[in-house]
C-alpha positions as CSV (number, residue, x, y, z in Angstrom):
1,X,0.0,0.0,0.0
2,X,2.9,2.4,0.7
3,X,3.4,2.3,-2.8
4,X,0.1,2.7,-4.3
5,X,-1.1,-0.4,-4.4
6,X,-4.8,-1.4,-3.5
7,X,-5.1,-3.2,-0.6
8,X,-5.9,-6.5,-1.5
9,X,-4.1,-9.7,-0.6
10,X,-4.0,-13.4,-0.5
11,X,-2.2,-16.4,0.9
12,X,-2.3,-20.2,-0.4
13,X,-2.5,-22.8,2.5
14,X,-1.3,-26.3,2.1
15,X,-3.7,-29.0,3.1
16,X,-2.2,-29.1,6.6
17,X,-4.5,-25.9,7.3
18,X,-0.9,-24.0,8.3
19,X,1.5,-24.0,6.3
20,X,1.4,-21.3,3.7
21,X,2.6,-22.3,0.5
22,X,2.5,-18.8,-1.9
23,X,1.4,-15.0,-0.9
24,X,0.7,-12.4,-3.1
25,X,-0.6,-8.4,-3.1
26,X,-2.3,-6.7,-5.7
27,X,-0.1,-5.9,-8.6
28,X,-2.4,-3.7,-10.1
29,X,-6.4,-3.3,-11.8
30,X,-5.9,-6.6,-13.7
31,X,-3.7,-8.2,-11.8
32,X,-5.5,-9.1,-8.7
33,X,-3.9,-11.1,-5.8
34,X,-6.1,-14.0,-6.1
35,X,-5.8,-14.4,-9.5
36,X,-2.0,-13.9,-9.3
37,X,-1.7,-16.1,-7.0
38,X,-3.9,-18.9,-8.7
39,X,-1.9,-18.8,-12.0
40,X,1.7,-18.9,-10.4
41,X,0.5,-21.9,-7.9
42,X,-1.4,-23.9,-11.0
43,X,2.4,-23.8,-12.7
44,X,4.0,-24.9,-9.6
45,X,1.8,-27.4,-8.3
46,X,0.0,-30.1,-9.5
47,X,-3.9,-29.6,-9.7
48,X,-4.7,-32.5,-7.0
49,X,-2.3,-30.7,-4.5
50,X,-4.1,-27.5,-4.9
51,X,-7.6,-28.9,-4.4
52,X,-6.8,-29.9,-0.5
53,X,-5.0,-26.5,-0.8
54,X,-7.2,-23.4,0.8
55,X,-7.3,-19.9,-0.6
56,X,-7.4,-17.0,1.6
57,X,-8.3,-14.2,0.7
58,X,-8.9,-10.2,2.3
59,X,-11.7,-9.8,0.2
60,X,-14.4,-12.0,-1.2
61,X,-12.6,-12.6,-5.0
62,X,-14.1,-11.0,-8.3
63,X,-15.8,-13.0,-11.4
64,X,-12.5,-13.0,-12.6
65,X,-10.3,-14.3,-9.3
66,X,-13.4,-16.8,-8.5
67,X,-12.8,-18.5,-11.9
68,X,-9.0,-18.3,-12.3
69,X,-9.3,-20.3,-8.7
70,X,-11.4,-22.8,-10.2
71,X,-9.3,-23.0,-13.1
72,X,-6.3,-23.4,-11.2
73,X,-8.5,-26.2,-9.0
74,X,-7.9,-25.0,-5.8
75,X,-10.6,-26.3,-3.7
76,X,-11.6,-24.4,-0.9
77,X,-11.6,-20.5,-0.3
78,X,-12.0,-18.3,2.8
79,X,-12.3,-14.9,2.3
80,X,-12.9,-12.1,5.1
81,X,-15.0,-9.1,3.6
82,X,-17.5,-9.2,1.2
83,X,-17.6,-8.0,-2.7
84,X,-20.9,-5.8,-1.9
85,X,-19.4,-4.4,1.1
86,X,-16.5,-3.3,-0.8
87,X,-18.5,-1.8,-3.8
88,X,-20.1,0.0,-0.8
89,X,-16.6,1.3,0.0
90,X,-15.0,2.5,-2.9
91,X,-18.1,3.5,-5.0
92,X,-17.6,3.8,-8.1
93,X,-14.1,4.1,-8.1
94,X,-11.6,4.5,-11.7
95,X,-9.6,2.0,-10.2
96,X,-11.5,-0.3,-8.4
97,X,-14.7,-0.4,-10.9
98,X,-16.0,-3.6,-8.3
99,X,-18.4,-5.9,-9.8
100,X,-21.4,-6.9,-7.4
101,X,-21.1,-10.7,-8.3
102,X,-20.8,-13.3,-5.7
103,X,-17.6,-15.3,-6.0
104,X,-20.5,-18.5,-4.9
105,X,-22.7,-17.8,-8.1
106,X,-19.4,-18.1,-10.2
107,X,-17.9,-21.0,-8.6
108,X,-21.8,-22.7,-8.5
109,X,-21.5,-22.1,-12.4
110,X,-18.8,-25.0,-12.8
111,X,-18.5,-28.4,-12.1
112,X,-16.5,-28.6,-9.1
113,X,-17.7,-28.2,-6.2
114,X,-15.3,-25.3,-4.5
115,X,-15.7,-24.8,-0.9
116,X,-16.3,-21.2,0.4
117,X,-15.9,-19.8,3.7
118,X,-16.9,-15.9,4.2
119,X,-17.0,-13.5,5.0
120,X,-15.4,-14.4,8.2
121,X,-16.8,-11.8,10.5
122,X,-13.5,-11.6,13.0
123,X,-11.8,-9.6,10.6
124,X,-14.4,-7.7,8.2
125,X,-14.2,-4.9,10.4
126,X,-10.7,-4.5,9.8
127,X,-10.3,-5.0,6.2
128,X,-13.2,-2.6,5.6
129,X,-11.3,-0.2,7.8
130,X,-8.2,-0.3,5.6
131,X,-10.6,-0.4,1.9
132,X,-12.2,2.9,3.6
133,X,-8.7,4.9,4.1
134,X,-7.5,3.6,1.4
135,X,-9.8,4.7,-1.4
136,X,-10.7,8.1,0.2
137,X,-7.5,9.1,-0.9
């Protein structure tokens, strides 16, 4: 964030539930930590090690970060603030234009069934703290 990225990121857990495997920020509008994250891990691990792998996520992930996951076929996500609650954030923002699609209708589209946890209430309050600073700049 210090350097002007948008405060996004995500973390690949191994099936152990602890060890993380991969972490990644937002690069930048199209390059989203999720989906980042899912295309480096899909070229460094095989796809039945990523589905016992979990996803985590700051915020719930966009049509786009939802599908590269599935793609990638990592099986489970958990994700702590919700898409909606960001679009009520950031508005209509030039660089954070956020689609109000939940990452469960895209992933209920294909045919794997990918676990999702969120939005994990513990933290929501803090993430939207940081998506509210953030984008009032």
């Amino acid at each position: 964030m210090a350097l002007g990225r948008h405060p996004f990121g995500a973390i690949l857990v191994a099936p152990d539930g602890e060890t993380v495997l991969a972490e990644q920020g937002n690069v930048d509008t199209v390059n989203h930590a999720e989906s980042t994250l899912a295309r480096t891990a899909a070229t460094n691990f095989t796809a039945d090690d990523l589905w016992q792998c979990t996803l985590v996520t700051t915020v719930e992930p966009c049509a786009m970060c939802a599908g590269t996951q599935y793609w990638a076929n990592i099986g489970r996500l958990v994700y702590g603030m919700t898409e909606r609650r960001l679009l009520e954030l950031t508005g209509n923002h030039g660089e954070n234009p956020t689609m109000d699609l939940p990452c469960r209708t895209v992933l209920a589209a294909g045919q794997k069934p990918v676990e999702v946890i969120g939005p994990v209430l513990d933290v929501e309050d803090e993430i939207a703290a940081l998506h509210r600073d953030f984008w009032k700049r």
